[in-house]
N, C-alpha and C positions, 0 to 999 in steps of 0.2 A: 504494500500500500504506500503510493508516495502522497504527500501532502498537498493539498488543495487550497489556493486560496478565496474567501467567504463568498466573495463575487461568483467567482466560477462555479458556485453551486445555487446561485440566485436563479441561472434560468433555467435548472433543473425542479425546482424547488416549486418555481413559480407554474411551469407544467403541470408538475403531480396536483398541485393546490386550484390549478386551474385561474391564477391569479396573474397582474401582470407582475414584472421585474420591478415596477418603482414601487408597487404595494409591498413586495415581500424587504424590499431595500428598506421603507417607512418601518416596517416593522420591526425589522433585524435594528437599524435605526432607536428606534423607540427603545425595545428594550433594555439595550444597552449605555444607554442614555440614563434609565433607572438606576441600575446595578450600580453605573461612575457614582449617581448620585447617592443611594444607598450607603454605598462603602466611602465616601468620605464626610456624609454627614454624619452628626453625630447622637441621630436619633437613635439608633439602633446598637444593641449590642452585640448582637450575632449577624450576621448576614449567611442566608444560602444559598448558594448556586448551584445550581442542579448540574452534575458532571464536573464539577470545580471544586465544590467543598464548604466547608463553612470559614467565613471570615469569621475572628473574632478580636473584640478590644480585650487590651489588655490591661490590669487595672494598674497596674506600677507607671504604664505610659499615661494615663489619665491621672495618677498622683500628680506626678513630675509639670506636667502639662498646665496643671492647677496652681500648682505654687509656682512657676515661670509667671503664669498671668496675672497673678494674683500680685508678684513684686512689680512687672509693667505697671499694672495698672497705679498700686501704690508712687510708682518713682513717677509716671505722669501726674500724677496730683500734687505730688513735693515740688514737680518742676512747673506747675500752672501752667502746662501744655492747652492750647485752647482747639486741640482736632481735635473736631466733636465725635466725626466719622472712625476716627484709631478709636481713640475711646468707646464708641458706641460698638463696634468689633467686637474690640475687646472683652467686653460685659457677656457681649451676647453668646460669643464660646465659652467664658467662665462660666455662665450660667448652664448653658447646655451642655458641658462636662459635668458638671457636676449634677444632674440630671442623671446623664449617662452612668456613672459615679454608682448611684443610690440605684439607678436598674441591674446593674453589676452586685452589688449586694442583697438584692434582693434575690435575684438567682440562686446565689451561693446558697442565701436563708432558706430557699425552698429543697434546694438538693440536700443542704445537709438535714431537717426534716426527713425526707423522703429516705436518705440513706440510714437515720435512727431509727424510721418504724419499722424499715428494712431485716434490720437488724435485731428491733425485737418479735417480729414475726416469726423467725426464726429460729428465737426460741418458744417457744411456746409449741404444746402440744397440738396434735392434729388428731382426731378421733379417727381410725382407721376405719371401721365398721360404721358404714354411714347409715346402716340400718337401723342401729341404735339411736 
């Protein structure tokens, strides 16, 4: 099998789909347009791409990430910087890290949950004879 590039398989695509080539291009288009956006906003904690994998954040980068902005933002206000636009940036990633932050722990709180009753499941007896 050698490798094909995405075009080259538009008007094959667009045949089988009965579609033209700009429709199936809008589409391919579209999607991946989501996914750029997806994987670099910071709504999301996990991203999945079907055949690709899961993205995921990491929490030490969203630490890190936090206190970098967190001193900008401080050492703009010592320096009476008047961009409203850096400033107003600024806020609105710190905000939405930290956002991201507390959906990261929340996860956690729910896996490890899940992995204690797991655990006390476990032990606990199971009545073999379901007739009784």
């Amino acid at each position: 099998m050698h490798p094909r590039k995405a075009k080259e398989l538009y008007s094959e695509v667009a045949k089988e789909a009965n579609l033209s080539e700009e429709t199936i291009n809008n589409i391919v288009g579209f999607y991946w347009r989501e996914v750029r956006k997806n994987l670099s906003s910071l709504k999301h904690s996990r991203v999945h791409i079907t055949n690709l994998g899961d993205f995921v954040t990491k929490h030490w980068k969203i630490d890190s990430k936090i206190e970098m902005l967190e001193k900008f933002e401080e050492n703009n206000r010592q320096k009476g910087l008047q961009q409203m636009t850096a400033r107003f940036k600024t806020a609105e990633t710190l905000f939405d890290l930290k956002i991201l932050k507390d959906i990261i722990t929340e996860e956690k709180q729910r896996a490890d949950f899940i992995k204690m009753h797991k655990s006390h499941e476990s032990k606990r007896k199971h009545n073999k004879n379901m007739e009784e």
